[in-house]
C-alpha positions in Angstrom: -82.3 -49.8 -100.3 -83.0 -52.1 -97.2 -82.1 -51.1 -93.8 -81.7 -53.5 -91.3 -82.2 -53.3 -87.1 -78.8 -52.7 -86.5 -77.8 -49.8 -89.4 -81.5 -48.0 -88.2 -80.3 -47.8 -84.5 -76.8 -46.9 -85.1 -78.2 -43.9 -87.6 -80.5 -42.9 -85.2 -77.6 -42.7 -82.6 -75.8 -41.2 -84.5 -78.1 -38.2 -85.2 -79.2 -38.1 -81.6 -75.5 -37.5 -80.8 -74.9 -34.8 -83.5 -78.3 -32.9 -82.1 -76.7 -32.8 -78.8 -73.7 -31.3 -79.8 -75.4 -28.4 -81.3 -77.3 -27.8 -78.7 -76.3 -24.6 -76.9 -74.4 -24.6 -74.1 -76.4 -23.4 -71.0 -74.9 -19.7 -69.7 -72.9 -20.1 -66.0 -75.5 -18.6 -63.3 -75.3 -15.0 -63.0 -73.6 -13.5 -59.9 -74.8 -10.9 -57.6 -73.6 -8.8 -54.7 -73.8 -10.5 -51.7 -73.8 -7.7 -48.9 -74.0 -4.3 -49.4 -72.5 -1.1 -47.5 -72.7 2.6 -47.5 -70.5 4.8 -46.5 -71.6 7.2 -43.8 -70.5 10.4 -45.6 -73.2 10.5 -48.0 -75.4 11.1 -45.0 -73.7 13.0 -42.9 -76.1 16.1 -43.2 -78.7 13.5 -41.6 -76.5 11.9 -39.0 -75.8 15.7 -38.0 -79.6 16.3 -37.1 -80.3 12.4 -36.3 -77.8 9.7 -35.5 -80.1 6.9 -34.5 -82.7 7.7 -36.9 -80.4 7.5 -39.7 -78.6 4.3 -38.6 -81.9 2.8 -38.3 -83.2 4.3 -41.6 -80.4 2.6 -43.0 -80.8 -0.8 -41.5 -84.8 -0.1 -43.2 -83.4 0.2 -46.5 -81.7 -2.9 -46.3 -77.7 -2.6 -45.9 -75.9 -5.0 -44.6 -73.2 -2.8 -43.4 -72.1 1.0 -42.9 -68.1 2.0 -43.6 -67.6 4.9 -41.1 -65.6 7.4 -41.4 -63.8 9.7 -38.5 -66.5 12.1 -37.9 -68.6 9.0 -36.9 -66.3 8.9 -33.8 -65.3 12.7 -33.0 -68.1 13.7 -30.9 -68.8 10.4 -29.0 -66.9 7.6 -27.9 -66.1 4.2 -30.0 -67.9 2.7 -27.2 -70.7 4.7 -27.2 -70.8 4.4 -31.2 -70.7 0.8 -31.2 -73.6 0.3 -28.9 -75.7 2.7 -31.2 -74.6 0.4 -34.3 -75.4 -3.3 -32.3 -79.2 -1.7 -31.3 -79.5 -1.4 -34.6 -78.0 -4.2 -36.4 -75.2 -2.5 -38.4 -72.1 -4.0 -38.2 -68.7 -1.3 -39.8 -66.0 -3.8 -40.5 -64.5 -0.4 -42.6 -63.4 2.9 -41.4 -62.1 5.9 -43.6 -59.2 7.4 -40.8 -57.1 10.4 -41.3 -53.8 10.5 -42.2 -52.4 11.8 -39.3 -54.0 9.0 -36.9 -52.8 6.3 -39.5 -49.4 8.1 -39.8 -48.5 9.1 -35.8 -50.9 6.9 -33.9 -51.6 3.8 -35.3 -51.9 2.1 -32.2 -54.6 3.8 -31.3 -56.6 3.5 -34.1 -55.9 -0.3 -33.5 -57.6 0.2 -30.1 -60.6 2.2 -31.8 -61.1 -0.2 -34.6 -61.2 -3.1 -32.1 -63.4 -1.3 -30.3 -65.8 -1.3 -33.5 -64.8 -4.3 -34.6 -63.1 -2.6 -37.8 -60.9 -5.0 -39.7 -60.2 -2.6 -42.0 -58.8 1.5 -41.8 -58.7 3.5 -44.7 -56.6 6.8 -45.9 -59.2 8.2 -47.9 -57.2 11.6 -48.6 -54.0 13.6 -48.7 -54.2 17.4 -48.9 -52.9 19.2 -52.4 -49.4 19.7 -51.3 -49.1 15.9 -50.9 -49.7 15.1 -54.2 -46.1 14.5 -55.9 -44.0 11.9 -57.2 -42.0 12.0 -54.1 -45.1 12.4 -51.9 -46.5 9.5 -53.1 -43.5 7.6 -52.2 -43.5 8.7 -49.0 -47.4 7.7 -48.4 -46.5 4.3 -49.8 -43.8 4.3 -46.7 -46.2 5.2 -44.4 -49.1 3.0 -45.4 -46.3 0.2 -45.1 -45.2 1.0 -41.8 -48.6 1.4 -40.3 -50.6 -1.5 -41.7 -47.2 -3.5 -39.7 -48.4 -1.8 -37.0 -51.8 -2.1 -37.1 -51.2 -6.4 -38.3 -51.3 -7.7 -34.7 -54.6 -5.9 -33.9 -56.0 -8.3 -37.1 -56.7 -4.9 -38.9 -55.7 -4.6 -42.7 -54.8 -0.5 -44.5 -56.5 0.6 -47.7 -55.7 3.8 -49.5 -59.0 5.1 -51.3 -58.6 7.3 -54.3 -59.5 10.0 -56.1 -58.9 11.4 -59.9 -55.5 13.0 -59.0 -54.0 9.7 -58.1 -54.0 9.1 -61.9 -52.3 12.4 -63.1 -49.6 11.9 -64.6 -46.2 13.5 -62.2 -43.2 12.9 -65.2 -42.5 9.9 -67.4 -46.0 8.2 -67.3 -45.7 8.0 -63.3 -48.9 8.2 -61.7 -49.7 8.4 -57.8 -51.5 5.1 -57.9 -48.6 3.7 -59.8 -46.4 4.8 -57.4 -48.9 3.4 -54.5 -50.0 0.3 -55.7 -45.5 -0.4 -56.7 -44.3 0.4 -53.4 -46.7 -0.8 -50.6 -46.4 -4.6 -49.9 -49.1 -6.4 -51.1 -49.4 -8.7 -48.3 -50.3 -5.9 -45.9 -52.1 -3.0 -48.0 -54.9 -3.3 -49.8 -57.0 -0.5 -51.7 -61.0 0.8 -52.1 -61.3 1.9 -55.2 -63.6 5.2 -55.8 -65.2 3.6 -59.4 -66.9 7.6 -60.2 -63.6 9.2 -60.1 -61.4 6.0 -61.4 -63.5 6.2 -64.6 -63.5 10.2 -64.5 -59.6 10.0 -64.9 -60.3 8.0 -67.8 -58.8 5.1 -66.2 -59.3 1.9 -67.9 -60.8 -0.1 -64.6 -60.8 -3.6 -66.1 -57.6 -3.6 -66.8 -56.0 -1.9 -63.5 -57.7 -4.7 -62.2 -55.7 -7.3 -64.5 -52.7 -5.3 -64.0 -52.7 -5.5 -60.4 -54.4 -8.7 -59.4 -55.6 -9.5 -55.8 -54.9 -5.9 -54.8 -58.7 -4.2 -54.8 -60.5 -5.5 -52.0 -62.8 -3.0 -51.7 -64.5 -0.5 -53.6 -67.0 2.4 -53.9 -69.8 2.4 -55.8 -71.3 5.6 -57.3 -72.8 6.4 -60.6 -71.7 9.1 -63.4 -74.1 10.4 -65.8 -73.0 13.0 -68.5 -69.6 13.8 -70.5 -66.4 14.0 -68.3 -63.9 14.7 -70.5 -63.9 18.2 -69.5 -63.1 17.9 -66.3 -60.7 14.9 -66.7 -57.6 17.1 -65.1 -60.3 19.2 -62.8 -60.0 19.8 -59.3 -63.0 21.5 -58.9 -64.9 18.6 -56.8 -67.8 20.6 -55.9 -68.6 21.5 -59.4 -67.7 17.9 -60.5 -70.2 16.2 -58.1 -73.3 18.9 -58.5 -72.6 18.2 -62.4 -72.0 14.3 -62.9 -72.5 12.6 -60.0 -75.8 10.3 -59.6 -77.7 7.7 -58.0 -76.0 4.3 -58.9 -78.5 3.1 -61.6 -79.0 6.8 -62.8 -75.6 6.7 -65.0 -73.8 5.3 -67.3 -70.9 3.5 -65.3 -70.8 -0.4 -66.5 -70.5 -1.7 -63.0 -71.3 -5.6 -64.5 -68.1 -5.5 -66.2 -66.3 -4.1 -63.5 -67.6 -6.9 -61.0 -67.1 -9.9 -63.7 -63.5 -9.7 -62.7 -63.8 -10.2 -58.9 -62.1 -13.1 -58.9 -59.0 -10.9 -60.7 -59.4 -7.8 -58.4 -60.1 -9.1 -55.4 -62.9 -7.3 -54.6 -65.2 -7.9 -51.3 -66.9 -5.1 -50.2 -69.4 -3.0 -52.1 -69.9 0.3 -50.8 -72.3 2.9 -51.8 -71.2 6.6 -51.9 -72.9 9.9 -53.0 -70.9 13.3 -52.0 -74.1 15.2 -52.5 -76.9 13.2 -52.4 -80.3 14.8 -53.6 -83.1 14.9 -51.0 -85.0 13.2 -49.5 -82.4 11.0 -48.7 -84.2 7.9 -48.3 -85.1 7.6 -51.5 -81.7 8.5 -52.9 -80.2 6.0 -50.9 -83.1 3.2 -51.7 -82.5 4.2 -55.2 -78.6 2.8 -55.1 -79.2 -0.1 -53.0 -81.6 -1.4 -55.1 -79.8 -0.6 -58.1 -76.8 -2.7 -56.3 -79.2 -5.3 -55.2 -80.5 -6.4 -58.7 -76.5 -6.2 -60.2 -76.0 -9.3 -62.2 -72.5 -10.1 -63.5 
């Protein structure tokens, strides 16, 4: 059989065209976290002895940020706070508040946060009589009414959770049910804890589906060991001595949780350890860098 010019090119096309389609498709480039914070509690034993030291040893390590929390500001002045955190670089655009500020005086945390130049306040806690269906409602009430409040002074509210938001009060309700239901989405956002989310036994990927746009922050802390016996545990200090690591010492599969941003919402990246092992430098190198090489 004789092939012509024409019939050789058009085979050769041909083939050409069908290699390229089996050709795999190149992978989208991997994501990473852009700036990284830590959240001043996990050092507060340092801060205690050394405030500017410890801001500064921060700003070594490499974050980008610190989210304070109301101790930060007890014993000295926003003012005075704020120039500590310029002469060292460290912006806070976060602040953990109590519930009484954010509850009676609103205002005036809008004053302090300006002052810091905090765009956000979070209600990281509410005490154990506080903790029912009806309670919840009412939290969701106040978070409303104070991030209206707190909207003219450009500052947003979170609500940052713990495992007993997830208990479940009658019929399947849950406090972060109740929370995430009855604040307006257009004025509260929430920080979620991932160590105790995933202690509850929470299913993180999809609260995130569920309730799109409504994460913007979260805290990132790693869990190594079984948890399932202490799923319904209140016993926080036995909790933390027993599970709670060094992000990149556990288990927790942060890259799935973070290959949803664009579902969640998610935009700041906090690093937390309630008991950090000394030295604390290196525990606190040791989760920044884990953070730092995150692909997802």
């Amino acid at each position: 059989m004789t092939i012509n010019r024409r019939q050789f090119i058009g085979a050769s096309s041909t083939l050409m065209l069908l290699s390229a389609c089996q050709m795999p498709v190149p992978a989208a480039p991997k994501r990473q976290i852009d700036k990284i914070g830590i959240q001043t509690y996990t050092l507060r034993e340092a801060l205690g002895e050394d405030v500017v030291g410890t801001f500064r040893m921060i700003k070594e390590v490499g974050y980008d940020y610190v989210e304070l929390n109301g101790r930060n500001f007890a014993e000295r002045s926003p003012a005075e706070l704020k120039q500590i955190l310029n002469d060292t670089g460290l912006p806070s655009p976060i602040t953990h508040v109590d519930y009484d500020s954010l509850a009676n005086n609103p205002g005036e945390l809008g004053d302090i946060a300006a002052m810091l130049e905090c765009e956000h306040v979070i209600l990281p806690w509410v005490g154990d009589d506080q903790r029912t269906l009806d309670a919840f409602k009412s939290h969701a009430d106040m978070l409303n009414r104070a991030a209206e409040t707190l909207q003219p002074y450009g500052v947003t509210v979170g609500y940052h959770n713990h495992q007993f938001e997830f208990f479940d009060l009658g019929d399947g309700q849950t406090g972060m049910g109740i929370l995430l239901s009855e604040t307006d989405p257009g004025l509260v956002a929430f920080e979620l804890d991932l160590f105790w989310a995933a202690l509850s036994g929470t299913d993180i990927v999809a609260l995130f589906r569920n309730n799109p746009g409504r994460f913007k922050y979260c805290h990132v802390k790693d869990m190594s060991g079984d948890p399932t016996a202490y799923r319904n545990s209140l016993d926080f200090p036995t909790i933390v001595s027993e599970l709670m690591v060094n992000v990149g010492e556990g288990s927790l599969p942060f890259q799935d949780y973070f290959a949803v941003n664009d579902i969640s919402g998610m935009e700041y990246f906090v690093a937390e350890h309630d008991n950090p092992p000394s030295p604390f430098r290196q525990s606190v190198e040791t989760s920044y860098t884990a953070m730092r090489n995150m692909r997802f």
